[in-house]
C-alpha positions in Angstrom: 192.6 -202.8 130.0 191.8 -200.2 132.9 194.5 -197.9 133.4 194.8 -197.8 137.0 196.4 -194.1 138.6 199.1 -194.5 141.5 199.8 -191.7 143.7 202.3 -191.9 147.2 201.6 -189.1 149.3 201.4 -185.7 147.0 203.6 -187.4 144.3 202.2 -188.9 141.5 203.7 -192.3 140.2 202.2 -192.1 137.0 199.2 -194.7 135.3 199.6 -198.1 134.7 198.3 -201.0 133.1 196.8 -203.4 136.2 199.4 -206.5 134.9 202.0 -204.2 135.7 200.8 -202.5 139.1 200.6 -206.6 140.5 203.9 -207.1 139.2 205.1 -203.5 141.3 203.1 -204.8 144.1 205.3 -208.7 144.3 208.3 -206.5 143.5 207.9 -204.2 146.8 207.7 -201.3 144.3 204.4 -200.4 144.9 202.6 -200.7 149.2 199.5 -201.2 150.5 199.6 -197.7 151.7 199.7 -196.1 147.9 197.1 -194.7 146.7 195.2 -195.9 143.8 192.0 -194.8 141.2 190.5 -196.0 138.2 187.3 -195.4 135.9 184.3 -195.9 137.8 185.8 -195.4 141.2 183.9 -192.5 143.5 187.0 -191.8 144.8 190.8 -192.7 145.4 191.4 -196.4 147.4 194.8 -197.6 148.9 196.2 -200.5 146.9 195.7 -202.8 149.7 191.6 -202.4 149.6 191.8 -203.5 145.8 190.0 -206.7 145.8 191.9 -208.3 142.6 195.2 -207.2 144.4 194.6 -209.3 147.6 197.1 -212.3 146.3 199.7 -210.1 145.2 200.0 -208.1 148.6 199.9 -211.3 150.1 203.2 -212.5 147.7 204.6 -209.3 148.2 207.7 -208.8 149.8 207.8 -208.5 153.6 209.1 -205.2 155.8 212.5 -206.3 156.2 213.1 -207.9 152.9 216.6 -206.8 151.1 215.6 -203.5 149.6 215.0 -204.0 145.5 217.8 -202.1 143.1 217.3 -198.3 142.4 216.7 -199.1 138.8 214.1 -201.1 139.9 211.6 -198.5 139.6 212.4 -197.5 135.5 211.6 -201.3 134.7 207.7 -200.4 134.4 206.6 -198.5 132.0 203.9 -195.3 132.5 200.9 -194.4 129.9 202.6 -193.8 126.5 204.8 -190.5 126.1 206.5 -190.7 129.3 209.7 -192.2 130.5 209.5 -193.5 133.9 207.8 -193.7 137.0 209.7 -191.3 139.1 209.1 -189.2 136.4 205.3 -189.4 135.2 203.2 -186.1 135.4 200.4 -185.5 137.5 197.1 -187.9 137.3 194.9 -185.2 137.3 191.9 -184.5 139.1 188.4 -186.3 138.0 187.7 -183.1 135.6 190.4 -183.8 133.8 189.4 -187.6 132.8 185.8 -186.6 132.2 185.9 -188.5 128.5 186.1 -191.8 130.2 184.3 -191.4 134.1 181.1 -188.6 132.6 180.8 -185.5 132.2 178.7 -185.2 135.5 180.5 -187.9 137.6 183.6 -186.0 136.9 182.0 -182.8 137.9 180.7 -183.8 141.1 183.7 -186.3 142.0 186.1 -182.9 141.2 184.1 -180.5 143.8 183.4 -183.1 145.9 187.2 -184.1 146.2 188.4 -180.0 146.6 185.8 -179.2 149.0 187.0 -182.5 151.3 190.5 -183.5 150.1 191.7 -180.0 148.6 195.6 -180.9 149.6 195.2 -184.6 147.7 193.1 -182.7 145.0 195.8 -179.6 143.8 198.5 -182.3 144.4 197.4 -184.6 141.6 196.0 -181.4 139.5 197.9 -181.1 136.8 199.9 -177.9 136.0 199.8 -177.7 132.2 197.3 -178.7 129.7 195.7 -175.3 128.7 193.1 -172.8 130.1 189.9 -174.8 129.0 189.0 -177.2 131.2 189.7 -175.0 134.5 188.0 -172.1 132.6 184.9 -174.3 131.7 184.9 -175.8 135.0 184.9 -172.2 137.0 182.0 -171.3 134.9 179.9 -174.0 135.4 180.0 -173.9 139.0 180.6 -170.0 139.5 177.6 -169.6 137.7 175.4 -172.4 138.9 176.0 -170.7 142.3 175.8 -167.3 140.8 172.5 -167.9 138.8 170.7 -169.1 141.7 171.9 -166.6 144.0 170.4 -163.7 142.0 167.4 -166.0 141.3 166.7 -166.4 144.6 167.4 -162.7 145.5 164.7 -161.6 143.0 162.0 -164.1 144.2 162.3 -162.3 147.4 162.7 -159.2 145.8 159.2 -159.7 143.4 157.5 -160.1 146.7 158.0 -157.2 147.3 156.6 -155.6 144.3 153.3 -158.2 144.3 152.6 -156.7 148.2 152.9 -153.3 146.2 151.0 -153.7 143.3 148.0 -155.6 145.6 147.7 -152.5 147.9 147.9 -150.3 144.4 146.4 -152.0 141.7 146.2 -149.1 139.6 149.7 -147.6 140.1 151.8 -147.3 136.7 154.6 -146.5 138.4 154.6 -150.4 140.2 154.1 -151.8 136.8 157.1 -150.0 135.0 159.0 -150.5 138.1 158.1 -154.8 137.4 158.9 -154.4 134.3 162.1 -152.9 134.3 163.2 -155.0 137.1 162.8 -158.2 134.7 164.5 -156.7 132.4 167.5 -156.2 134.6 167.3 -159.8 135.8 167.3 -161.3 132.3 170.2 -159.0 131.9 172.3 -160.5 135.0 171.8 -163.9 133.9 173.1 -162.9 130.7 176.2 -161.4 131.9 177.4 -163.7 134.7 179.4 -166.2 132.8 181.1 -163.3 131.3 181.8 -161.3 134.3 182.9 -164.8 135.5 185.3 -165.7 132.8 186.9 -162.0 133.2 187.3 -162.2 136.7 189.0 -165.4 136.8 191.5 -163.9 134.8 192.1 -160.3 136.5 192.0 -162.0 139.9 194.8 -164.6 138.7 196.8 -162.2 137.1 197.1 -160.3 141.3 197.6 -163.6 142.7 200.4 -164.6 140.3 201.8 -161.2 140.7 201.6 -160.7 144.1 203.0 -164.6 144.4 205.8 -163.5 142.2 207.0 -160.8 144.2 207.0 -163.2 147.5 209.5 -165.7 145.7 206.9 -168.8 145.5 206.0 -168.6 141.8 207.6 -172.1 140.6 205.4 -172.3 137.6 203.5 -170.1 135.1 200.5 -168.2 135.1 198.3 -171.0 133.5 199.2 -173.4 136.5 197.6 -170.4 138.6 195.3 -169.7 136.5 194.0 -173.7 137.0 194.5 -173.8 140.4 192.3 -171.1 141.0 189.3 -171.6 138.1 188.7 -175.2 139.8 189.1 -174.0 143.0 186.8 -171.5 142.4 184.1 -173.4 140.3 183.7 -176.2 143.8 183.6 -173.3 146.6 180.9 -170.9 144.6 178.5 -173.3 144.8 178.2 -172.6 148.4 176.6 -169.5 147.4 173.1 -171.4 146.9 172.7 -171.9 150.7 170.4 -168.9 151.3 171.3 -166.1 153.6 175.2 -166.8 154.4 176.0 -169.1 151.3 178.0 -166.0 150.0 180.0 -165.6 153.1 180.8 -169.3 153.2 181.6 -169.3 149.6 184.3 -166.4 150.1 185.8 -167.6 153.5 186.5 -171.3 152.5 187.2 -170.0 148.2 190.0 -168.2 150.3 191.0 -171.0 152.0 191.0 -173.2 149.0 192.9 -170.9 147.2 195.8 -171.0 149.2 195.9 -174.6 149.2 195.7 -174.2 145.4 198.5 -172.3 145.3 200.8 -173.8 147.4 200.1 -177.1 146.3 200.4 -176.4 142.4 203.6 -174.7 142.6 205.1 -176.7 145.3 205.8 -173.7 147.5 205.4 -173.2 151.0 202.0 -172.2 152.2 203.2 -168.8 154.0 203.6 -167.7 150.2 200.4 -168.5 149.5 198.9 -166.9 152.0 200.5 -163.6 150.9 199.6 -164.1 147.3 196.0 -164.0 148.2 195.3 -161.8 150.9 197.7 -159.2 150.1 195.7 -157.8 146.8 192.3 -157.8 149.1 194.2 -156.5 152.0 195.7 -153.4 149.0 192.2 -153.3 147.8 190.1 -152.9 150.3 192.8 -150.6 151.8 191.9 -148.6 149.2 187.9 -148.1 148.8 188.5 -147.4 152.2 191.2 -144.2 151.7 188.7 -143.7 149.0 185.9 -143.3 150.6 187.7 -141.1 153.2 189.1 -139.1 150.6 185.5 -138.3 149.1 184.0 -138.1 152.6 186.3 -135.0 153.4 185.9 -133.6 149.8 181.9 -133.7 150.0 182.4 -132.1 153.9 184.1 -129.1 152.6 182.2 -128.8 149.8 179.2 -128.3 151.8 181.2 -126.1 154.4 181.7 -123.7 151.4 178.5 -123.2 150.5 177.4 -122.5 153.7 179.7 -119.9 153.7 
């Protein structure tokens, strides 16, 4: 039987068998206004617009009705290895059910749900469950955006070199130039799910920090670390829009990762903020002292020699 997920509001209610959600529903433990998925559903549905729930909701208890006990809830019983409703962990985004809903269809339901719903989506991530699936995730779309990015960038770039090498046929220099250019692009390719897979952890690692330090760190540094590679693997690919992909890949990735944040560690969003602009805000502050510092180095350099 379908295990059908239940979520009111940000709050999980766990996963339940679909005997048991009718018998929430004529209890008044479960409204029309909840929130509901299952395999093979594009994306989550209030209970009420579930067609084999119709008679049930129609049984259910009226607004009004004497309120059911408060025990009322631990009488229906989650997937196996938790205790109660109240108490069941996060769903868990598409991503995360992949082994039943596809491999793709839980790709594209996943960055299609964060780039839409991203509040609903980091509510219902889950906060534990290893580095893997975020890390796999972040690759495949940081470098699907990356890849084509620096594809593109060299088809523009090899016109270039065709308009040179058709004015000078006979010029080495053109040639070796070609040459070493492919080489350099087979080289990138190479490299950016590496430079990916590092990045995602140095830039993590700032955020958690810096999220530490403002008092909103309510979890560990893998719950960042998740928030932030699935985040990151649905706003890259943004970057494949030619001309201002990257910018809008970096503006709403910013925006995305605040949500991320606040929403996985259930702190307010102020703290968020902080978390991830302050280690741009440090860092740019300080290519820029840099390059001020090198400016007026190189300036009396030259002033000394022209003494």
């Amino acid at each position: 039987m379908a295990m059908i997920h239940v979520n009111r509001g940000a709050t999980s209610l766990g996963a339940f068998p679909e005997e048991q959600v009718r018998e929430g529903i004529r209890a008044g433990r479960f409204g029309g206004s909840d929130l509901g998925w299952k395999e093979g559903m594009a994306n989550w549905q209030p209970l009420s617009q579930f067609s084999e729930f119709a008679e049930d909701f129609s049984s259910a208890p009226k607004p009004g009705a004497p309120p059911q006990t408060p025990t009322a809830p631990a009488t229906i019983a989650p997937i196996a290895g938790s205790t109660t409703a109240a108490v069941a962990p996060r769903s868990g985004l598409p991503w995360e059910h992949r082994e039943t809903i596809g491999f793709f269809n839980a790709f594209v339901q996943t960055v299609s749900m964060i780039l839409t719903r991203p509040t609903e989506a980091f509510s219902v991530m889950r906060t534990e469950g290893g580095f893997g699936d975020p890390l796999l995730f972040g690759l495949i779309g940081g470098s699907v955006g990356a890849i084509v990015w620096i594809l593109l960038s060299a088809a523009i770039h090899s016109l270039g070199w065709a308009a040179a090498l058709s004015s000078q046929p006979n010029s080495l220099d053109h040639l070796m130039g070609a040459s070493v250019g492919g080489v350099m692009l087979v080289f990138r390719l190479i490299m950016t799910p590496i430079l990916i897979a590092f990045g995602l952890f140095i830039w993590t690692a700032l955020v958690h920090v810096f999220l530490m330090m403002a008092g909103g760190a309510n979890k560990t540094f893998e719950t960042s670390f998740r928030a932030l590679s699935f985040a990151y693997g649905a706003t890259s690919l943004f970057a494949i829009i030619p001309c201002c992909g990257a910018l809008i890949a970096f503006i709403w990735g910013l925006i995305a990762d605040c949500i991320a944040i606040s929403r996985s560690h259930e702190t307010d969003i102020g703290r968020a903020v902080i978390a991830v602009l302050l280690p741009l805000v440090i860092c740019c502050g300080g290519i820029v002292l840099l390059c001020l510092m090198l400016g007026v180095g190189i300036g009396a350099l030259m002033q000394h020699s022209g003494q």
